[in-house]
DRENKEVO-185804 format. One record per residue: chain; residue in one letter; x, y, z of N, C-alpha, C, CB in turn; residue number from 1. Coordinates in Angstrom, 3 decimals. Glycine has a CB too. Example, Ala and Ser with C-alpha at 12.3 -4.5 7.8 and 13.67 -1.06 7.14 Angstrom:
2
PT chain res      n_u      n_v      n_w     ca_u     ca_v     ca_w      c_u      c_v      c_w     cb_u     cb_v     cb_w   n
PT     A   A   13.190   -5.690    7.800   12.300   -4.500    7.800   13.200   -3.300    7.800   11.308   -4.473    9.046   1
PT     A   S   12.850   -2.250    7.080   13.670   -1.060    7.140   12.900    0.030    7.870   14.084   -0.598    5.725   2
end
This chain:
88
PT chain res      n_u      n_v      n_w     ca_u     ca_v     ca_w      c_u      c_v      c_w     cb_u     cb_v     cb_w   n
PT     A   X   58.698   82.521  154.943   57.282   82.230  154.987   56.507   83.139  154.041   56.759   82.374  156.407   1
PT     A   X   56.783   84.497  153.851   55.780   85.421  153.363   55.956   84.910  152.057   55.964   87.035  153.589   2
PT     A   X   57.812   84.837  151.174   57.383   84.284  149.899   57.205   83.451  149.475   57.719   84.394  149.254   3
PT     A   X   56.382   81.874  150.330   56.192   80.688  149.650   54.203   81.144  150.171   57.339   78.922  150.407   4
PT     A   X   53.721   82.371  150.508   53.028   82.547  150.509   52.203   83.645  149.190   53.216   82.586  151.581   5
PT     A   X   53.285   84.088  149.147   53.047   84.940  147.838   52.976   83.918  146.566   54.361   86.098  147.605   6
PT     A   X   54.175   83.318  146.503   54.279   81.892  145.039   52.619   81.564  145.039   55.515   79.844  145.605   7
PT     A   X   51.994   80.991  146.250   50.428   80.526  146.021   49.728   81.377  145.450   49.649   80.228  147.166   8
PT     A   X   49.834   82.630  145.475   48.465   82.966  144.868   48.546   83.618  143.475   47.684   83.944  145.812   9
PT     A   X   46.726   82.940  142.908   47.171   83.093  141.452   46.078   84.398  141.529   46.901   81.566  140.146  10
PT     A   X   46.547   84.895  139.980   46.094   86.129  139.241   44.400   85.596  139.535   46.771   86.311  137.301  11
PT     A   X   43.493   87.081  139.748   42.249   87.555  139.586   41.801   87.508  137.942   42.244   88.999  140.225  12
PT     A   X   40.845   86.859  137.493   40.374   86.877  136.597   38.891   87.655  136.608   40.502   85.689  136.281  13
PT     A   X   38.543   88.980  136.164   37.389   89.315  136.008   36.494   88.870  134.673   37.519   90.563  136.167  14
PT     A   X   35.539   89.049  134.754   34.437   88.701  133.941   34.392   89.491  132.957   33.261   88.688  134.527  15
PT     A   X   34.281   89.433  131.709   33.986   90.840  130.280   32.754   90.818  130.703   34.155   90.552  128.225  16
PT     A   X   32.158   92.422  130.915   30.594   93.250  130.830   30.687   93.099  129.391   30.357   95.116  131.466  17
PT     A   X   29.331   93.204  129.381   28.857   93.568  127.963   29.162   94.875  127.503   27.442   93.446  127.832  18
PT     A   X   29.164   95.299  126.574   29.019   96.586  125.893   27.848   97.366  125.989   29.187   96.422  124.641  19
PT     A   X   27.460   98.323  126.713   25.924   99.179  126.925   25.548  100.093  125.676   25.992  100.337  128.352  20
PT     A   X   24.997   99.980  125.547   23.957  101.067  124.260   24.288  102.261  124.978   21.837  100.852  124.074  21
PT     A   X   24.977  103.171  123.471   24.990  104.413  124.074   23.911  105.228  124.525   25.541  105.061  123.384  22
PT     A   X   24.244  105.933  125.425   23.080  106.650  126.425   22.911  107.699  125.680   23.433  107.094  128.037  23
PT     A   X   21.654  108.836  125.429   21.523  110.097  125.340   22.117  111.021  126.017   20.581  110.292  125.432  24
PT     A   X   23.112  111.739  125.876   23.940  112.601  126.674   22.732  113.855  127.534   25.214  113.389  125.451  25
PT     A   X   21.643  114.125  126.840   20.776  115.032  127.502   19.063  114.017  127.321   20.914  116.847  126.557  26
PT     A   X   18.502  114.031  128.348   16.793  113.361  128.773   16.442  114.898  128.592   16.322  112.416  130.779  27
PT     A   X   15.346  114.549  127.213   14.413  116.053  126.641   13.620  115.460  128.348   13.015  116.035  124.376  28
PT     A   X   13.351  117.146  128.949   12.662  116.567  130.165   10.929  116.849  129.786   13.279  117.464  131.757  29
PT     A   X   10.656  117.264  128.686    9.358  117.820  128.090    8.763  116.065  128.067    9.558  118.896  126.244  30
PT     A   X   10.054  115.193  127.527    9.264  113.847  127.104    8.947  112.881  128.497   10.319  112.886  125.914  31
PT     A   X    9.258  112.945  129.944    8.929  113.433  130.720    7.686  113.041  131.452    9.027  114.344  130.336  32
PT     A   X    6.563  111.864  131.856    5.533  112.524  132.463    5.602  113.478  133.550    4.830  111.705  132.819  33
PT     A   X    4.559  114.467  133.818    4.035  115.623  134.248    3.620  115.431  136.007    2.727  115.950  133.204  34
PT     A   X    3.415  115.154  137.067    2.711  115.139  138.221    2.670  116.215  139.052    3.065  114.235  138.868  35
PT     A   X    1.465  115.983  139.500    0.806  117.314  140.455    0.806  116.801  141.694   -0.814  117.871  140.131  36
PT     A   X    1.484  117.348  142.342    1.411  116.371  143.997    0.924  117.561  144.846    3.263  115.606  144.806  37
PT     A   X    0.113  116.828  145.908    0.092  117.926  147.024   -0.414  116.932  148.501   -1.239  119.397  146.523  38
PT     A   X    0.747  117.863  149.165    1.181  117.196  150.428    0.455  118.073  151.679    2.953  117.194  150.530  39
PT     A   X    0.140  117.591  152.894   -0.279  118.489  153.805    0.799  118.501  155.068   -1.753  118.112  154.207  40
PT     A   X    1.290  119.824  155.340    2.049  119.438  157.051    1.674  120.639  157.158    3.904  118.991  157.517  41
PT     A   X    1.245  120.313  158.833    0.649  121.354  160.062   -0.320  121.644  159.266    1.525  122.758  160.702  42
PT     A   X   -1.268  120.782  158.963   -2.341  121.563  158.573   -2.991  122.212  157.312   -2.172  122.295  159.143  43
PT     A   X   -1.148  122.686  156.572   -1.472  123.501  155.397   -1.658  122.579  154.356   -0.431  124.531  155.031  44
PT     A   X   -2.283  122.878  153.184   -1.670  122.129  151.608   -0.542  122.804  150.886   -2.866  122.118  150.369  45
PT     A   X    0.543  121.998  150.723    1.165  122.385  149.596    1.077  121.769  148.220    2.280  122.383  149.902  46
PT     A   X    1.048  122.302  147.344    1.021  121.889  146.035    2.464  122.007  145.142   -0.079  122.705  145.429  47
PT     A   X    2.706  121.173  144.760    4.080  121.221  143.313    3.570  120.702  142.349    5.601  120.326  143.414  48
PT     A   X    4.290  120.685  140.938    4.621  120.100  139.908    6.178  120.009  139.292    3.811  120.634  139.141  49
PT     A   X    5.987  118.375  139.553    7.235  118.028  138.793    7.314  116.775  137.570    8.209  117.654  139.919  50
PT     A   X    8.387  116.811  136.850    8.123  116.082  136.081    9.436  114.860  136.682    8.065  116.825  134.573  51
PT     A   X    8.715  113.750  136.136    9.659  112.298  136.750    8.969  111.036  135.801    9.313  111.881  138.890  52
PT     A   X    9.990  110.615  135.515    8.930  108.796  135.116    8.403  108.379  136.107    9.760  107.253  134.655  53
PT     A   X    8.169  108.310  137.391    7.414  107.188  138.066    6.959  108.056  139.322    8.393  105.708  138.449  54
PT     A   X    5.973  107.648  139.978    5.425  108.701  141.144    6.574  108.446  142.066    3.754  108.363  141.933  55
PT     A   X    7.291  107.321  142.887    8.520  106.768  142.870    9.491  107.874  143.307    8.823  106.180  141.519  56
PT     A   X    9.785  108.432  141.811   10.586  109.074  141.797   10.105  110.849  142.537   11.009  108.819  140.381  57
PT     A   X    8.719  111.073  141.413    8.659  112.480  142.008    8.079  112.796  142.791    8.406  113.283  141.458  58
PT     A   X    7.775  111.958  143.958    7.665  112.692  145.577    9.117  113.111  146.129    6.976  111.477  146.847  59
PT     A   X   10.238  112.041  146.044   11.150  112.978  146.655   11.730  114.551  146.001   12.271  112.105  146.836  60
PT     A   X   10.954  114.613  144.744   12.007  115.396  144.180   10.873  116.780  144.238   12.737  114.755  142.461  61
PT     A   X    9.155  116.704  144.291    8.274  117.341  144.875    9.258  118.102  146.170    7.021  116.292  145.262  62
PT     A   X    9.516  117.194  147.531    9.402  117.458  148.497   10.762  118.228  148.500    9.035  116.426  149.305  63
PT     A   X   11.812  117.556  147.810   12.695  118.840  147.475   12.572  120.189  146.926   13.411  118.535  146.794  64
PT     A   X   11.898  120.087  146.103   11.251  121.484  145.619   10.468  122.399  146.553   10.288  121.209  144.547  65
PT     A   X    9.663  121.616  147.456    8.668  122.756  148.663    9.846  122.990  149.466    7.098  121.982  149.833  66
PT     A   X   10.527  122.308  150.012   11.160  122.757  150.971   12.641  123.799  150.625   11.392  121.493  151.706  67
PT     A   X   12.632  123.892  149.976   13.586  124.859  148.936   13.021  126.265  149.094   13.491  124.394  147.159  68
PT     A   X   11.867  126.239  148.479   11.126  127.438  148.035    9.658  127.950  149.202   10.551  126.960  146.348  69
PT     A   X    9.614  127.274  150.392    8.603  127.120  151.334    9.477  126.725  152.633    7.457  126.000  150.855  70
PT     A   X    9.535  127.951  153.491   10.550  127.918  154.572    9.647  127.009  155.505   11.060  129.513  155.237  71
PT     A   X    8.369  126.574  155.251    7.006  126.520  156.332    6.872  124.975  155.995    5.321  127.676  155.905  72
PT     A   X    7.420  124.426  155.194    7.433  122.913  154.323    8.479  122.472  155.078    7.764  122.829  152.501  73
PT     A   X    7.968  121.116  155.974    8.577  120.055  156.500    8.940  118.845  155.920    7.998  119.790  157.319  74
PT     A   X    9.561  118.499  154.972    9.799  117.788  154.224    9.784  115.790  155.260   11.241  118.601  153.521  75
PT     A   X   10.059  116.092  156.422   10.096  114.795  157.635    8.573  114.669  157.553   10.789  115.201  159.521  76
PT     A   X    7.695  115.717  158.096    6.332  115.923  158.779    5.516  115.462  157.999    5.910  117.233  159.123  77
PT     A   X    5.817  115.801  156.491    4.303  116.032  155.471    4.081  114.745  154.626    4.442  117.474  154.183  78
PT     A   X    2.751  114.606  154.414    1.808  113.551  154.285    1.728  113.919  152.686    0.305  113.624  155.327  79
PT     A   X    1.749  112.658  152.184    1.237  112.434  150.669   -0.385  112.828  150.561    1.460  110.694  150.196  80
PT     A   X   -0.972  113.764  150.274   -2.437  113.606  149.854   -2.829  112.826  148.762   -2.968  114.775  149.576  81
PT     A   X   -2.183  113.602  147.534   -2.788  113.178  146.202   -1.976  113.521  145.436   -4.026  113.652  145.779  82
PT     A   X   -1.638  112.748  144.205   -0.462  112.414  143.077   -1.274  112.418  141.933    0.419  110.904  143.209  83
PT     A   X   -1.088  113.607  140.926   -1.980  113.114  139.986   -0.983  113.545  138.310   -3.743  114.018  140.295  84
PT     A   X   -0.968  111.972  137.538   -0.206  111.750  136.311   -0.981  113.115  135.150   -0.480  109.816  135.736  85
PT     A   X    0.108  114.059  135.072   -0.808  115.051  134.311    0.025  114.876  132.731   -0.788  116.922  135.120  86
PT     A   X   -0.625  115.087  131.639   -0.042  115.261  130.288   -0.324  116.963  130.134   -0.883  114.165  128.997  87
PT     A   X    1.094  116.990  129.600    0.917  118.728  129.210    2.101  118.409  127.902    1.575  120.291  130.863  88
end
């Protein structure tokens, strides 16, 4: 039984991907937009700056940063105040 079950089955054919444009091995992070976020938990303000393409991106990476460097930063607790796209 197993080898008139094996005889049935045919070969996997995958699909050709395209070829991708080579990537930049290093993102200049200067090119970069700039954001100023500041979040409130218990009360306090915290403030960061990080740089990210999209706000999207740099709240989580804000809230990684306070809570790193700010034993008092609840990263669960704290509230978005204000996001602001800075050029430097």
């Amino acid at each position: 039984m197993e080898t008139s079950q094996r005889d049935r089955r045919t070969p996997v054919q995958f699909a050709a991907l395209p070829r991708l444009e080579r990537l930049p091995s290093k993102i200049d992070p200067t090119a970069m937009p700039g954001w100023e976020l500041e979040f409130s938990c218990h009360g306090r303000p915290f403030r960061c700056f990080v740089r990210a393409m999209t706000l999207r991106s740099a709240e989580p990476e804000a809230r990684l940063q306070l809570s790193y460097h700010n034993p008092d930063f609840d990263s669960s607790e704290a509230r978005l105040i204000k996001a602001l796209q800075v050029r430097t």
